[in-house]
N, C-alpha and C positions, 0 to 999 in steps of 0.2 A: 869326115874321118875316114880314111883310108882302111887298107886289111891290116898293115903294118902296125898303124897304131892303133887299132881294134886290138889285134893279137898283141901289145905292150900295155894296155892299160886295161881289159877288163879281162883276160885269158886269167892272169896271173892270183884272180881272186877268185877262181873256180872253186878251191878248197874251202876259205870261209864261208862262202856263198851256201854250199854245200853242207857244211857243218850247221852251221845257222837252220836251214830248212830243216833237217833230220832234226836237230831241236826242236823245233814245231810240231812236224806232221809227225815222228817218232816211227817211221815206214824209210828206208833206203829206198825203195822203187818210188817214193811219193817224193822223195826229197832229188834224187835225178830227175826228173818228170818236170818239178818244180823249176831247176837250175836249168834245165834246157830250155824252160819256156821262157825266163828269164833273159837269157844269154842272145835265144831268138829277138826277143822283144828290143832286148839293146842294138843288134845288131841292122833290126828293124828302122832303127831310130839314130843308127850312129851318124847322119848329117846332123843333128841335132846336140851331140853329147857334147859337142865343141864350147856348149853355153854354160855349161854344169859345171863349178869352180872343182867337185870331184867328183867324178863317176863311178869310183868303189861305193860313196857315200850313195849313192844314187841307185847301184846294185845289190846294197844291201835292203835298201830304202824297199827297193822291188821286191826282192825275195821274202823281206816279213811281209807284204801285205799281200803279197800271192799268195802265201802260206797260212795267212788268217781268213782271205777267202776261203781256201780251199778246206778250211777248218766250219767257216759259217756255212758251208751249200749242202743240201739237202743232197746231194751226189755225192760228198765224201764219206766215203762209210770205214772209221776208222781198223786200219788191219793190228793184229794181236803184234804189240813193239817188241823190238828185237832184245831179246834177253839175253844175249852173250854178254858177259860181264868182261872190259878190257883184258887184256894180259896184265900182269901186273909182275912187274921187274922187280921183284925183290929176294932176297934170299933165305924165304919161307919154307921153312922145311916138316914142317909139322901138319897134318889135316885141319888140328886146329883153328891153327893162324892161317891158314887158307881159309876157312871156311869163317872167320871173323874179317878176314878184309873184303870178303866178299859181301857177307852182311852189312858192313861198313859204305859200300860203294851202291848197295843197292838203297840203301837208307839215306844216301846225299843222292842219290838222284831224285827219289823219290820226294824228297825234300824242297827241292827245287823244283821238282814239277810242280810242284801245289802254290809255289811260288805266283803273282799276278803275273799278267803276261809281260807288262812293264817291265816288274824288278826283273823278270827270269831275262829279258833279252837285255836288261842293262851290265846283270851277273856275268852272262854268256860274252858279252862283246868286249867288255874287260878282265876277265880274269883265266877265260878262256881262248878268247880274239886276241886278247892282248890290246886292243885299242886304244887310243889315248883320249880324253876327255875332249878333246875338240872335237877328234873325228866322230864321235857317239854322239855330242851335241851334233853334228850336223846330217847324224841319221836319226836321231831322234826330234830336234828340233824342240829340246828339253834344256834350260841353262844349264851352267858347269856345275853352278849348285844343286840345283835340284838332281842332278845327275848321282852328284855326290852324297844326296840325301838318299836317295832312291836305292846305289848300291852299298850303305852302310845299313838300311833294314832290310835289302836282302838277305846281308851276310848276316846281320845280326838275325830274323827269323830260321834264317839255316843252324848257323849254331845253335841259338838257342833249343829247336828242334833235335838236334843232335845230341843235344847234354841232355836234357825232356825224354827222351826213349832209352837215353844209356846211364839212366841214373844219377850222372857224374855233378847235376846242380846242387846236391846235398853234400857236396866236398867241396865247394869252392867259394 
């Protein structure tokens, strides 16, 4: 594989890639650190990717299990995760409802992080990657079903979780 088509097939997955690791290691410095050793490694090996039916598949493949080493070694010494809570685009005008969707957001995070690491990277790659069930089968190496199983008791322990802290199971 050439620079050409290094830079058209695995350039353009910088941001998943990215997004994925910061999901893990919950550190930006940890999660660039991760994607560059990543990126190195592919590019390391790009005579080789020519064999791989897909190399996103392959670069995500990389970046979970860099990111669960770097989670198992005795040298990652987790840093305090980045608490800025997104911007949130809505037309909240009250301290209140500020300060409820921000409780709201820190409670589905928190939610899903407790998540197993399975469901949380199968949550993450579909509802947030946007993925489709084949390409997660073929970074997970999990069938469609079981995939399908896996992220219906994500969401269902999310929700449930969600209704379970805000009272709302006694209304419905």
């Amino acid at each position: 594989m050439d620079l050409k088509a290094f830079t058209q097939l695995v350039l353009p997955t910088q941001g998943r890639l990215y997004r994925i690791a910061k999901l893990f290691l919950r550190s930006r410095e940890e999660a660039e650190d991760t994607l560059q050793d990543v990126l190195l490694k592919l590019w390391s090996n790009r005579q080789q990717l020519d064999n791989y039916q897909s190399v996103e598949a392959l670069a995500v493949q990389m970046t979970r299990n860099m990111c669960l080493d770097k989670l198992k070694s005795k040298a990652y010494q987790s840093t305090e995760a980045d608490t800025n809570l997104p911007e949130i685009s809505t037309n909240v005008k009250s301290p209140y409802q500020q300060a409820e969707l921000s409780d709201s957001a820190a409670l589905m995070r928190q939610l899903i992080e407790a998540l197993p690491e399975q469901h949380k990277l199968i949550l993450h790659l579909r509802d947030v990657e946007e993925y489709s069930f084949e390409e997660i089968q073929e970074i997970t190496g999990m069938t469609i079903n079981n995939i399908r199983v896996a992220l219906s008791r994500a969401r269902k322990e999310v929700r449930d979780g969600y209704l379970k802290v805000n009272n709302y199971e006694s209304r419905y």
